[in-house]
N, CA, C and O atoms as CSV, one atom per row, in Angstrom:
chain,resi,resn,atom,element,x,y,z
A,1,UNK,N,N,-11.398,40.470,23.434
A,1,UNK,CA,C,-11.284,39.123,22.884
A,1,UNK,C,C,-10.918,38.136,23.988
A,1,UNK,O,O,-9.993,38.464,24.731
A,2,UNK,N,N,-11.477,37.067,24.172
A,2,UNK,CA,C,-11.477,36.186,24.921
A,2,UNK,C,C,-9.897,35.193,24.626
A,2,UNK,O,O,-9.529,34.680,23.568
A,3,UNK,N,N,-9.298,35.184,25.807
A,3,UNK,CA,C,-7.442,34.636,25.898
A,3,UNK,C,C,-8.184,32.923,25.647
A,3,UNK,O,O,-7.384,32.088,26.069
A,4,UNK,N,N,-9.159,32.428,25.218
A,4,UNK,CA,C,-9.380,31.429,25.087
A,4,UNK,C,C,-10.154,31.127,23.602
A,4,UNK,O,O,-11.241,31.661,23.381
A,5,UNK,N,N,-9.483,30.185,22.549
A,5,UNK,CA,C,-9.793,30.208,21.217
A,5,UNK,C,C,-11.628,29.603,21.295
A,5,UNK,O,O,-11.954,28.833,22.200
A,6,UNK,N,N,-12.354,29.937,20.553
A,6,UNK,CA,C,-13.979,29.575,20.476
A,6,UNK,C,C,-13.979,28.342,20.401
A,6,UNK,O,O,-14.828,27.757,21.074
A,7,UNK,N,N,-13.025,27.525,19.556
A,7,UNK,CA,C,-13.016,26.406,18.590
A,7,UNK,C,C,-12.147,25.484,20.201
A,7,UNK,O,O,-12.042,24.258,20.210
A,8,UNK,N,N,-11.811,26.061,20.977
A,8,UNK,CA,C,-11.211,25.213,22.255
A,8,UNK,C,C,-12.309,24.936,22.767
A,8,UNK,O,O,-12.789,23.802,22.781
A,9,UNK,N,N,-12.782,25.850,23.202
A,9,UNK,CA,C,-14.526,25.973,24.158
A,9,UNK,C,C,-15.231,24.689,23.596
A,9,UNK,O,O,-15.338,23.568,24.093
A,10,UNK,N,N,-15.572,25.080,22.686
A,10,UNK,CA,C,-16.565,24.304,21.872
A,10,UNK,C,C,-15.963,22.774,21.945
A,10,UNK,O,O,-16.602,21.948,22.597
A,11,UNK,N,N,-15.104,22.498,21.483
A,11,UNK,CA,C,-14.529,21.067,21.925
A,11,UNK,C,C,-14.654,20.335,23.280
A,11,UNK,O,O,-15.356,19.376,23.601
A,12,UNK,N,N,-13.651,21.164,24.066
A,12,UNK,CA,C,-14.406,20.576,25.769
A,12,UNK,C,C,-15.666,20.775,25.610
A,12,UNK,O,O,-15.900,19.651,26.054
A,13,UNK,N,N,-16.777,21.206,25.365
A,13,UNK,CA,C,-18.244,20.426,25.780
A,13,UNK,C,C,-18.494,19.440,25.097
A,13,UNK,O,O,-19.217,18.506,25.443
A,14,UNK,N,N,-17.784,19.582,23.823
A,14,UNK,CA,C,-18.056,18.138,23.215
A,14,UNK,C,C,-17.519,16.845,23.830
A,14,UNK,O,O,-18.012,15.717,23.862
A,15,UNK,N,N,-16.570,17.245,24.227
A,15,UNK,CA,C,-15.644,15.928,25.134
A,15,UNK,C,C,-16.712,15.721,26.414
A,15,UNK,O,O,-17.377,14.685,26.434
A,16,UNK,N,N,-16.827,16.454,27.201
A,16,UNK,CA,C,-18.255,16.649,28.086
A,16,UNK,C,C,-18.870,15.806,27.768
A,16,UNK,O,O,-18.931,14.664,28.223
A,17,UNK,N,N,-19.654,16.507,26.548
A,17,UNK,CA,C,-20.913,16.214,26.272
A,17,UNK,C,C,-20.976,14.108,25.735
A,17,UNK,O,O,-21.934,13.359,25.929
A,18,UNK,N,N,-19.866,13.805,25.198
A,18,UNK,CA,C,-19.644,12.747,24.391
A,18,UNK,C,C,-19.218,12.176,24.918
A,18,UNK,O,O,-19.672,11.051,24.709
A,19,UNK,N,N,-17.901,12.161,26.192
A,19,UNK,CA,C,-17.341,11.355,26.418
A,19,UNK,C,C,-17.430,11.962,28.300
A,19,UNK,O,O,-18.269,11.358,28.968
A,20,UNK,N,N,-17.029,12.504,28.666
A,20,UNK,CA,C,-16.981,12.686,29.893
A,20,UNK,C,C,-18.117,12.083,30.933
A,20,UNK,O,O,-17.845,11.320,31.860
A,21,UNK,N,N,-19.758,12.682,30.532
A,21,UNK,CA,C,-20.644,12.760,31.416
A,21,UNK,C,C,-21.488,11.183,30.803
A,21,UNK,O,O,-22.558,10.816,31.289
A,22,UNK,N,N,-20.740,10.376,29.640
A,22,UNK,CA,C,-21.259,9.042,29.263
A,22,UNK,C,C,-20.313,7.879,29.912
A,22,UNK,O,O,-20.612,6.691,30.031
A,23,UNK,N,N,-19.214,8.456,30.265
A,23,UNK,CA,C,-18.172,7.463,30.965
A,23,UNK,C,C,-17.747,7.599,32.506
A,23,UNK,O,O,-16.616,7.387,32.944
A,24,UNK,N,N,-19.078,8.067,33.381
A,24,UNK,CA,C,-18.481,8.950,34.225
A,24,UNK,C,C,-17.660,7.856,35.396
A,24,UNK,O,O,-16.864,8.184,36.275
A,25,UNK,N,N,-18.194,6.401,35.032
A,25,UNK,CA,C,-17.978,5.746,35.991
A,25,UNK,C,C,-16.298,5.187,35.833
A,25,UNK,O,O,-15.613,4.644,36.699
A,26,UNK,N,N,-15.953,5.514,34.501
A,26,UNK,CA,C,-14.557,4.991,34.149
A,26,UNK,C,C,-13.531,6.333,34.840
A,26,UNK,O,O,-12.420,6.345,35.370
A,27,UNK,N,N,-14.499,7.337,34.534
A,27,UNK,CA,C,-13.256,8.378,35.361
A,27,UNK,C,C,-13.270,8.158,36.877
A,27,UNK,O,O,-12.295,8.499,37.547
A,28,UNK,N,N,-14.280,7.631,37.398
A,28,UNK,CA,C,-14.494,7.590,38.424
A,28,UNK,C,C,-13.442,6.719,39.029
A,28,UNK,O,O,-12.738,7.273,39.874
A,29,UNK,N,N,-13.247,5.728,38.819
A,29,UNK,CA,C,-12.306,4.448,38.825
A,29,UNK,C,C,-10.955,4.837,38.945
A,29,UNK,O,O,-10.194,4.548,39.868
A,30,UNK,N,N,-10.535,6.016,37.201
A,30,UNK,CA,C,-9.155,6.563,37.478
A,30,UNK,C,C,-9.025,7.448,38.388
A,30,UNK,O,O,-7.882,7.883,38.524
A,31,UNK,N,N,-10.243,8.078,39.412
A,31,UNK,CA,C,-9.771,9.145,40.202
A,31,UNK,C,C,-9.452,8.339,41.799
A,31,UNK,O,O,-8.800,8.838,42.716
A,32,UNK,N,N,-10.148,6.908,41.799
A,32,UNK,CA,C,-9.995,6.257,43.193
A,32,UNK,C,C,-8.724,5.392,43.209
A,32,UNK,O,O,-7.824,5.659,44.005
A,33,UNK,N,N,-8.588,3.938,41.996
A,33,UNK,CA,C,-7.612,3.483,41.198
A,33,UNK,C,C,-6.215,4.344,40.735
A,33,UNK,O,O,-5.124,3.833,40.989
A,34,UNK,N,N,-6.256,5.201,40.290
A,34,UNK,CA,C,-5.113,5.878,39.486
A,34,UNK,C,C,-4.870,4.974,38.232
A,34,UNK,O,O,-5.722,4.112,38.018
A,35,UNK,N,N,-3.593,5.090,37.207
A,35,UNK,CA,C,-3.583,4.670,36.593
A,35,UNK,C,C,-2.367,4.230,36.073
A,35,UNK,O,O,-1.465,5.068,36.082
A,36,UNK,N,N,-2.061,2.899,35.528
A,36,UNK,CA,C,-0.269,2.620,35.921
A,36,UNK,C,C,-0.422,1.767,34.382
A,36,UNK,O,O,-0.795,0.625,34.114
A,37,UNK,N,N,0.121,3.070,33.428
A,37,UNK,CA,C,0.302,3.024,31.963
A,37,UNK,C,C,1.301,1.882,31.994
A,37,UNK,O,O,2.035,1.615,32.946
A,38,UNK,N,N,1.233,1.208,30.775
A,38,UNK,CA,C,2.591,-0.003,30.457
A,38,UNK,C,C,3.478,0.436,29.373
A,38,UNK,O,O,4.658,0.132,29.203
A,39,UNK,N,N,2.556,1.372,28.504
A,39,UNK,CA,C,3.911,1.859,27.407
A,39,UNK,C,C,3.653,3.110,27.175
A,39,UNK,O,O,2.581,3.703,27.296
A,40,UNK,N,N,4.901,3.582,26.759
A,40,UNK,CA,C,4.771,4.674,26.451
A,40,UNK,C,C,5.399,5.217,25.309
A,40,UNK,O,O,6.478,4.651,25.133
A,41,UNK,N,N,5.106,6.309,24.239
A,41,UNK,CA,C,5.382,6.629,23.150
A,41,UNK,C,C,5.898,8.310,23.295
A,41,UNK,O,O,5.337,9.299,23.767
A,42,UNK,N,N,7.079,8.126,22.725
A,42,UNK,CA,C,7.396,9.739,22.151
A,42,UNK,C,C,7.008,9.789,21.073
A,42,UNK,O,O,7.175,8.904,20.234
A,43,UNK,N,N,6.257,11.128,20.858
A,43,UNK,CA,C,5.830,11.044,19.200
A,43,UNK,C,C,6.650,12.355,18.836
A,43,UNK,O,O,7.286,12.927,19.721
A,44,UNK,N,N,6.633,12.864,17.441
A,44,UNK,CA,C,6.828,14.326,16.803
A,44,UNK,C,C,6.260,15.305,17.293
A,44,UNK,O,O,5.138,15.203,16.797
A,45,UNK,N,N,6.243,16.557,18.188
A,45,UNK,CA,C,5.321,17.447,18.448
A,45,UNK,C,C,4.319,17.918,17.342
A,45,UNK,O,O,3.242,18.366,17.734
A,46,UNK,N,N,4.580,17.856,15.936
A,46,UNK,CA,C,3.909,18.429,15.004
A,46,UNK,C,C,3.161,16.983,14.079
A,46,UNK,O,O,2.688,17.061,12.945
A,47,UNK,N,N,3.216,16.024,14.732
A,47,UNK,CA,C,2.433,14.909,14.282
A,47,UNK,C,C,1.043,15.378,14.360
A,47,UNK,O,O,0.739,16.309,15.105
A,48,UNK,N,N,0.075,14.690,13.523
A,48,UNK,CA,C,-1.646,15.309,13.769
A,48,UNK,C,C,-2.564,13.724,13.884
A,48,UNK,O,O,-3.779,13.547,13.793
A,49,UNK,N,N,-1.101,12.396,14.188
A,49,UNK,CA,C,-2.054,11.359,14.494
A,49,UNK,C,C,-1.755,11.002,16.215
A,49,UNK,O,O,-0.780,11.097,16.962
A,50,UNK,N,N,-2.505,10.761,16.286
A,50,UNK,CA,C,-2.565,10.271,18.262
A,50,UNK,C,C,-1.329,8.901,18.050
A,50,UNK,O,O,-1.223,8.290,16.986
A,51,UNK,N,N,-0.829,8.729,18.775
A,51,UNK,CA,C,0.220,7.094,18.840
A,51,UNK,C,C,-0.805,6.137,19.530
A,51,UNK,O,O,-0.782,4.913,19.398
A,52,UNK,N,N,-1.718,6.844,20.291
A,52,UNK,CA,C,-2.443,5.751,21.020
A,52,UNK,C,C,-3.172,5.249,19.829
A,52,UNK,O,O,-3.522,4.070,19.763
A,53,UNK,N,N,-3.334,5.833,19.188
A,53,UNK,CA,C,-4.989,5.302,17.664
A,53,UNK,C,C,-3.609,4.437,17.108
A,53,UNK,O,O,-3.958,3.295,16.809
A,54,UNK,N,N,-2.513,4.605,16.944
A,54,UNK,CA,C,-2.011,3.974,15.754
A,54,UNK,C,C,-1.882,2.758,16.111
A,54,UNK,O,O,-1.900,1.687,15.503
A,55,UNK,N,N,-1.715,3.137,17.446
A,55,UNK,CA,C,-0.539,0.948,18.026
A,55,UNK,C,C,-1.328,0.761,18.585
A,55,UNK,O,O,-0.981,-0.082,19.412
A,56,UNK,N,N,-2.746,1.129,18.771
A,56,UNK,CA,C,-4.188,0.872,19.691
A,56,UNK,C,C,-3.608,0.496,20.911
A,56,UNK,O,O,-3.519,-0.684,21.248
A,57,UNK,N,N,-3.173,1.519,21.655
A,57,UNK,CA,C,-2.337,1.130,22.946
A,57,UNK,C,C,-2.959,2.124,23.715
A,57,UNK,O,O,-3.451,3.139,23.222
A,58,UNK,N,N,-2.946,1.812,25.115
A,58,UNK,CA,C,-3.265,1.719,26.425
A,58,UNK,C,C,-2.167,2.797,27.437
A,58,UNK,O,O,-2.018,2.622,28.647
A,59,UNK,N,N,-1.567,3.760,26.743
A,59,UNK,CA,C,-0.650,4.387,27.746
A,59,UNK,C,C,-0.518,5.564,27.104
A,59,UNK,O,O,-1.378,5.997,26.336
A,60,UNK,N,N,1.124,6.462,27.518
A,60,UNK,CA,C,1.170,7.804,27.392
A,60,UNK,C,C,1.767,7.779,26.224
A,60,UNK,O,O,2.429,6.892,25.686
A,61,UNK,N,N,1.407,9.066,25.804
A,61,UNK,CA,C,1.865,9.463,24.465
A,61,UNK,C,C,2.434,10.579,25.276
A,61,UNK,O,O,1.946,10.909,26.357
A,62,UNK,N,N,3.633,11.243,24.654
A,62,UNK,CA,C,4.552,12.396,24.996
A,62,UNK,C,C,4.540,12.914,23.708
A,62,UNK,O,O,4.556,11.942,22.953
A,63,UNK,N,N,4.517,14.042,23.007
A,63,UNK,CA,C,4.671,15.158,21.810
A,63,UNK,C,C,6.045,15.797,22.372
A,63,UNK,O,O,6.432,15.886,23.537
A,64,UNK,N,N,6.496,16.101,21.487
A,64,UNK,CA,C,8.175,16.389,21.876
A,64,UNK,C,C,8.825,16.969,20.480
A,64,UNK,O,O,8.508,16.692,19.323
A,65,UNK,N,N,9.900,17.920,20.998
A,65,UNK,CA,C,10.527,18.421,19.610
A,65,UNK,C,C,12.025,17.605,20.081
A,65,UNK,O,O,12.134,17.193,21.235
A,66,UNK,N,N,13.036,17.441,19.169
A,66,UNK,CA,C,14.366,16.693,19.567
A,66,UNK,C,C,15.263,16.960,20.173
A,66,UNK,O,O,16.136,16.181,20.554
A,67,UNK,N,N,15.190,18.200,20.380
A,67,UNK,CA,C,15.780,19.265,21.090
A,67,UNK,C,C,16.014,19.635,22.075
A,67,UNK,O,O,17.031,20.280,22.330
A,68,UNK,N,N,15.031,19.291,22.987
A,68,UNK,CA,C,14.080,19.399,24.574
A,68,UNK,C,C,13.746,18.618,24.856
A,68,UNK,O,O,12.979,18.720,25.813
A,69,UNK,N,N,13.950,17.481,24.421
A,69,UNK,CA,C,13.702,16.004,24.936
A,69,UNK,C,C,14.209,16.020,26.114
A,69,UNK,O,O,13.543,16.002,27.149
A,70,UNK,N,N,15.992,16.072,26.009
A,70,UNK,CA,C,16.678,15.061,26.748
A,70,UNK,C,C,16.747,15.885,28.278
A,70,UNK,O,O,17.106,15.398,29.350
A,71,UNK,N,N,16.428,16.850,28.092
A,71,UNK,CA,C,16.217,18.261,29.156
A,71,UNK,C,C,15.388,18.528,29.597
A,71,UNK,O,O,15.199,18.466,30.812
A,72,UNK,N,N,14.646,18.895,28.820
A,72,UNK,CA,C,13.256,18.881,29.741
A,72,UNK,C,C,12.008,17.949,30.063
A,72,UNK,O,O,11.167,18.154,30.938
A,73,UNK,N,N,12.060,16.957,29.238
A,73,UNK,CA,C,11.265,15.968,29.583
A,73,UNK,C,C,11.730,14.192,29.924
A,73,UNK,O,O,10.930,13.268,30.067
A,74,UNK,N,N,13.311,14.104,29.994
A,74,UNK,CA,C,13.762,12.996,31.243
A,74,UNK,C,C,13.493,12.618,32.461
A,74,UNK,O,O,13.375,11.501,32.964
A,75,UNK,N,N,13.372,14.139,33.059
A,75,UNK,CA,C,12.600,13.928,34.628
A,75,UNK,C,C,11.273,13.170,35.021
A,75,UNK,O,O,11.011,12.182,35.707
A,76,UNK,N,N,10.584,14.041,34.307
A,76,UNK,CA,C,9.386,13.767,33.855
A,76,UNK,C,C,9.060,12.513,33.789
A,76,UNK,O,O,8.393,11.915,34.632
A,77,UNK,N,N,9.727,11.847,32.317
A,77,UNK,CA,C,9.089,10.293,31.674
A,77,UNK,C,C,9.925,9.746,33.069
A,77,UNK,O,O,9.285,9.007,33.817
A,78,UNK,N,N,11.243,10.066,33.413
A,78,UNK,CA,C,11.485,8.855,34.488
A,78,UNK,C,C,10.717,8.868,35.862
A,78,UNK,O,O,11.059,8.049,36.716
A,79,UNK,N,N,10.080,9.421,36.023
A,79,UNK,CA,C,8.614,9.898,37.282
A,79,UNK,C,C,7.860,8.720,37.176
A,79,UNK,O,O,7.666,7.731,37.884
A,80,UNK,N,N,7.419,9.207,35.850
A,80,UNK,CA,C,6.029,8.802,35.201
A,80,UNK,C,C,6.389,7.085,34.739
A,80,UNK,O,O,5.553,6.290,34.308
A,81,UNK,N,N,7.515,6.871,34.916
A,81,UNK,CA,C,7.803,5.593,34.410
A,81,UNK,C,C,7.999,4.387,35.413
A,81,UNK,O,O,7.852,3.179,35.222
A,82,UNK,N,N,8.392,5.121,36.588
A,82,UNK,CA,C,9.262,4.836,37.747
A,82,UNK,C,C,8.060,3.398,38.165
A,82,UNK,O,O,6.846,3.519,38.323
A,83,UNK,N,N,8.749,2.311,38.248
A,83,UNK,CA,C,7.856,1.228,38.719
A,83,UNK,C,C,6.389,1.059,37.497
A,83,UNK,O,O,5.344,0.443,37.708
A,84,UNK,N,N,6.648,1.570,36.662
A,84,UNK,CA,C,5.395,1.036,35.397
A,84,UNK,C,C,5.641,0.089,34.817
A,84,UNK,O,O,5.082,-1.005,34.744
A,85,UNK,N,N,7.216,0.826,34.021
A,85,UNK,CA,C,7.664,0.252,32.724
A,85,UNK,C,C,8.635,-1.155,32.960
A,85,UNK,O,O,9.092,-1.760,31.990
């Protein structure tokens, strides 16, 4: 059995197929550019809506349980934040 679910596979080519190899010039941009998010959202780890679709926003979404926030992902958002926010 393959350590990789079918239903994963099948998605990345769709992302590929739909969005990757139709936008290639926008990735292109974030790979020369980089990219310097303005907001950012902690959401519920077990949420099943994106934060970016909800507040039609332009930055990172973080999934997180309440638990492991303040520990393991402080470093992190303050990295990722450092001169954005």
């Amino acid at each position: 059995m393959s350590a990789t679910p079918p239903n994963l596979i099948a998605g990345f080519r769709r992302f590929r197929e739909q969005h990757f190899e139709h936008n290639d010039s926008l990735y292109q941009q974030l790979v020369k550019e980089g990219q310097t998010p303005k907001t950012m959202v902690v959401a519920c780890c077990d949420s099943r809506v994106d934060p970016a679709l909800v507040f039609d926003m332009d930055g990172i979404s973080i999934s997180s349980t309440g638990s492991c926030y303040a520990t393991m992902q402080l470093p992190a958002i303050s990295l990722l934040c450092k001169g954005n926010l």
